[in-house]
Jmol script that loads the backbone (N, CA, C; Angstrom):
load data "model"
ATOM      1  N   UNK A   1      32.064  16.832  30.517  1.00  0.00           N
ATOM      2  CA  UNK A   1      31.165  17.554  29.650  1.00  0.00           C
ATOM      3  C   UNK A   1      31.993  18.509  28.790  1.00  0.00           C
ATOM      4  N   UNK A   2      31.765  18.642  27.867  1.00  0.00           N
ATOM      5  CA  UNK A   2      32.205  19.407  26.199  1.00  0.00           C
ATOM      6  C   UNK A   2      31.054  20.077  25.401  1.00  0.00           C
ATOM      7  N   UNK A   3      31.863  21.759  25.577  1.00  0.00           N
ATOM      8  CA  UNK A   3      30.921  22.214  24.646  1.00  0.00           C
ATOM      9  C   UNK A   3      31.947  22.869  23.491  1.00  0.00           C
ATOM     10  N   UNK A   4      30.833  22.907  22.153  1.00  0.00           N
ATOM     11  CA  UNK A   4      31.316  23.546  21.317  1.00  0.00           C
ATOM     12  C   UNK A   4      30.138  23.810  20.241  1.00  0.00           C
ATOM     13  N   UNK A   5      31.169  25.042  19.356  1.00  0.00           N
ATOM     14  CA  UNK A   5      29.918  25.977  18.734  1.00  0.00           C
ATOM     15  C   UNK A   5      30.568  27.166  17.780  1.00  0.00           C
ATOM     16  N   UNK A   6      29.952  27.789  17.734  1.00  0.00           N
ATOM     17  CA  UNK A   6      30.163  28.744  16.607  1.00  0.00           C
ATOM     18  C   UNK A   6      28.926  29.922  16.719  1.00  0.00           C
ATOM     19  N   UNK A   7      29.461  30.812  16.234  1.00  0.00           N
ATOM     20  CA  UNK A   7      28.628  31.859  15.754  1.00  0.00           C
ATOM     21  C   UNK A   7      28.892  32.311  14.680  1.00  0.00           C
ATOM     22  N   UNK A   8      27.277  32.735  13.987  1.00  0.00           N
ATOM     23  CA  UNK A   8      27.048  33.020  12.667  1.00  0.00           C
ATOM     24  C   UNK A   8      26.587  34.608  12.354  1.00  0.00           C
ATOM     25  N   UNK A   9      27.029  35.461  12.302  1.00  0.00           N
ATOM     26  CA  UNK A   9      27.152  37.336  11.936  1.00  0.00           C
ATOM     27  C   UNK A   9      26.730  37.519  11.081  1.00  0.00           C
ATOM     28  N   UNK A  10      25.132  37.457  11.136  1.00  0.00           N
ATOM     29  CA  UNK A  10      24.250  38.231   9.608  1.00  0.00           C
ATOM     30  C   UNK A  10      24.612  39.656   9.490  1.00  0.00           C
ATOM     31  N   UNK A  11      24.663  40.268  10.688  1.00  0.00           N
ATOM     32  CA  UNK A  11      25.159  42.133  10.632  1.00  0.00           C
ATOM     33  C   UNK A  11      25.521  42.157  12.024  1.00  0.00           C
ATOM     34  N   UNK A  12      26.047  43.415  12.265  1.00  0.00           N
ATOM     35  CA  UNK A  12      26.003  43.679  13.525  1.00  0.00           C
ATOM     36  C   UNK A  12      25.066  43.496  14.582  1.00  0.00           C
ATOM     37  N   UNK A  13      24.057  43.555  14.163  1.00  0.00           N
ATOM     38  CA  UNK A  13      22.976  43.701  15.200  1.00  0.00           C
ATOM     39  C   UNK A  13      22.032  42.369  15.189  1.00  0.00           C
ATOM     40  N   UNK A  14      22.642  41.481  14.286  1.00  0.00           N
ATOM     41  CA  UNK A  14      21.902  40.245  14.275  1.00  0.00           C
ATOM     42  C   UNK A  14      22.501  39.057  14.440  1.00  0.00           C
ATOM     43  N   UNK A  15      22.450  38.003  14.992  1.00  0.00           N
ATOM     44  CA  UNK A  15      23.401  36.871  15.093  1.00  0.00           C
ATOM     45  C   UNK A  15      22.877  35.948  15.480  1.00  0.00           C
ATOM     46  N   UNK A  16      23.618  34.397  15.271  1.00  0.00           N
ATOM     47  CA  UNK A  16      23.160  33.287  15.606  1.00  0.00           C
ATOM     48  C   UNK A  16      24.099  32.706  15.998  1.00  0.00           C
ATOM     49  N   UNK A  17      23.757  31.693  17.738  1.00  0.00           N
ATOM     50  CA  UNK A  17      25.036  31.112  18.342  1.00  0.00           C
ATOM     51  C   UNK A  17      24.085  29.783  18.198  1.00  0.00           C
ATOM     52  N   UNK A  18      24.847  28.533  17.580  1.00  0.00           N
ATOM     53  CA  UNK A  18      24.554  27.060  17.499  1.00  0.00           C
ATOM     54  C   UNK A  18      26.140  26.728  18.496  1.00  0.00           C
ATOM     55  N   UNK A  19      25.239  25.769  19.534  1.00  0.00           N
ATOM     56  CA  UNK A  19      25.911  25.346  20.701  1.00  0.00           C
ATOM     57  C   UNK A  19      25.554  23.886  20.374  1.00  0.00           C
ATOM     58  N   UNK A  20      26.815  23.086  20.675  1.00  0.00           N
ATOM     59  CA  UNK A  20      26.498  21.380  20.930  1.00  0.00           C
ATOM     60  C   UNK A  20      27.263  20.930  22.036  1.00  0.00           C
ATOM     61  N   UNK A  21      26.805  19.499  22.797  1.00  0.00           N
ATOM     62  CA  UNK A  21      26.688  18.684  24.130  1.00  0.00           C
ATOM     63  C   UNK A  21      27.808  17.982  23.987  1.00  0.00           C
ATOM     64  N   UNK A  22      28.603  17.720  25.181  1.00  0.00           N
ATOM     65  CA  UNK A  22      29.011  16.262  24.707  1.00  0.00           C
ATOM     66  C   UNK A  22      29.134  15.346  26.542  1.00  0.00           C
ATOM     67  N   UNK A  23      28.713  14.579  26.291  1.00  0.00           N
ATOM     68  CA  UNK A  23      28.812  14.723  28.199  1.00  0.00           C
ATOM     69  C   UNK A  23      29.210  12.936  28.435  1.00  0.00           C
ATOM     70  N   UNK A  24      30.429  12.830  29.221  1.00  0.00           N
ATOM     71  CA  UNK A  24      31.337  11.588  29.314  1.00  0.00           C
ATOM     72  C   UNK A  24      32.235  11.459  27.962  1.00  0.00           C
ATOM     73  N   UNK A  25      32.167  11.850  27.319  1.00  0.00           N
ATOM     74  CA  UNK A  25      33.123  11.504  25.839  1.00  0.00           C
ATOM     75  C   UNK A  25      31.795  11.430  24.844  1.00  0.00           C
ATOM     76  N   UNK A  26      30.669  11.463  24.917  1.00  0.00           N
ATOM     77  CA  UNK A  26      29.962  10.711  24.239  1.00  0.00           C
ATOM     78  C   UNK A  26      29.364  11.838  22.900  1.00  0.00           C
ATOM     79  N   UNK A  27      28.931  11.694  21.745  1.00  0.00           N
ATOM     80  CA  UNK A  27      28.504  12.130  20.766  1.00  0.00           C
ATOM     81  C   UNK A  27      28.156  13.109  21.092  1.00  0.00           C
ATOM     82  N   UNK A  28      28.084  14.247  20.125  1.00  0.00           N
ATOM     83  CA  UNK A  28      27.697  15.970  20.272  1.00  0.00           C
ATOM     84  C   UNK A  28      26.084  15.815  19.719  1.00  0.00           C
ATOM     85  N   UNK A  29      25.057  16.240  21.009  1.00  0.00           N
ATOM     86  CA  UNK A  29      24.534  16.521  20.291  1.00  0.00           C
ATOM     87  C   UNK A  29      23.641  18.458  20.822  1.00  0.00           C
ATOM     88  N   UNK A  30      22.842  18.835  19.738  1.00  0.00           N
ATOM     89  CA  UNK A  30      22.191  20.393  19.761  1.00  0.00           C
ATOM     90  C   UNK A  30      22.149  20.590  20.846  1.00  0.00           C
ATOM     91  N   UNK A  31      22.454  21.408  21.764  1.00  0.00           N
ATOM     92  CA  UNK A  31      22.474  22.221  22.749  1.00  0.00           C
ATOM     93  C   UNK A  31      21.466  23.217  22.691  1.00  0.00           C
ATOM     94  N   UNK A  32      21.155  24.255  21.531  1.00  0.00           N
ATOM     95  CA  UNK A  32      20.544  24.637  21.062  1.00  0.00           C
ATOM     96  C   UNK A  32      20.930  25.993  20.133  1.00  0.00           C
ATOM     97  N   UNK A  33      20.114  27.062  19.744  1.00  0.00           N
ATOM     98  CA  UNK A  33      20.518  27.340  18.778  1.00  0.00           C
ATOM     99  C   UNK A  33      20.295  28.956  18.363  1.00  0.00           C
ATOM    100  N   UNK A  34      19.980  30.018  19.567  1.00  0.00           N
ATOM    101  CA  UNK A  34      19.548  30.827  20.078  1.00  0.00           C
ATOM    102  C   UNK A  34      19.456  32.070  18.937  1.00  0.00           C
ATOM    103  N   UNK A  35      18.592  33.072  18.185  1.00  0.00           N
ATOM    104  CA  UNK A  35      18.844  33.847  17.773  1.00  0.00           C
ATOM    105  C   UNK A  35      19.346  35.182  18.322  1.00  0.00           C
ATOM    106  N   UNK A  36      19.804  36.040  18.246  1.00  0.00           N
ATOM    107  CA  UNK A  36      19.826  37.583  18.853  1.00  0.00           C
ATOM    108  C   UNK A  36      19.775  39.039  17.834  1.00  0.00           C
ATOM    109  N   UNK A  37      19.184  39.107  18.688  1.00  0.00           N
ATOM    110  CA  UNK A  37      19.034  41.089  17.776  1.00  0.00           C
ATOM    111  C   UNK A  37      19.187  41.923  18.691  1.00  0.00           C
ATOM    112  N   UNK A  38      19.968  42.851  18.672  1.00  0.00           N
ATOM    113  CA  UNK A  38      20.655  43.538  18.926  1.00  0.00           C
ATOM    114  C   UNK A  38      19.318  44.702  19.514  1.00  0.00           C
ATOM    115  N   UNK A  39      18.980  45.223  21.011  1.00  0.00           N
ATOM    116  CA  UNK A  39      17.802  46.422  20.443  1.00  0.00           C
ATOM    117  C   UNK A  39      18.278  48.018  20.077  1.00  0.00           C
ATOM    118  N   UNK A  40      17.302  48.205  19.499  1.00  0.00           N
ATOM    119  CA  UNK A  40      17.633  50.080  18.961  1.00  0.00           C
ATOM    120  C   UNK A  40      17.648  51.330  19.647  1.00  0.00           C
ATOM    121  N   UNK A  41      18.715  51.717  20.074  1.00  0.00           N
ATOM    122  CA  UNK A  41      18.324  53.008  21.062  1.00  0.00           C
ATOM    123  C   UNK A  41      17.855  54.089  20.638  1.00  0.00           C
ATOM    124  N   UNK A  42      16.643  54.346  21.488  1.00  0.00           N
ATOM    125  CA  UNK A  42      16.221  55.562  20.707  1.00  0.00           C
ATOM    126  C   UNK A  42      16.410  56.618  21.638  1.00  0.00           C
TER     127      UNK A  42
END
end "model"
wireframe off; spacefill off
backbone 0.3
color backbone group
């Protein structure tokens, strides 16, 4: 099994991780694609 991916940095406090599969050698596919926000301390 093989993963790979990237993350994408709208700002600090916002981001996007796109993850993909690969399992026996075989084609990558979406893993999925999770947003995050960061929360605000008040």
């Amino acid at each position: 099994m093989k993963l790979k991916g990237k993350t994408l940095m709208l700002s600090p406090a916002h981001y996007r991780l796109q993850v993909q599969i690969s399992v026996d050698g075989g084609p990558y596919t979406n893993f999925g694609s999770p947003w995050f926000r960061k929360a605000e301390v008040k």
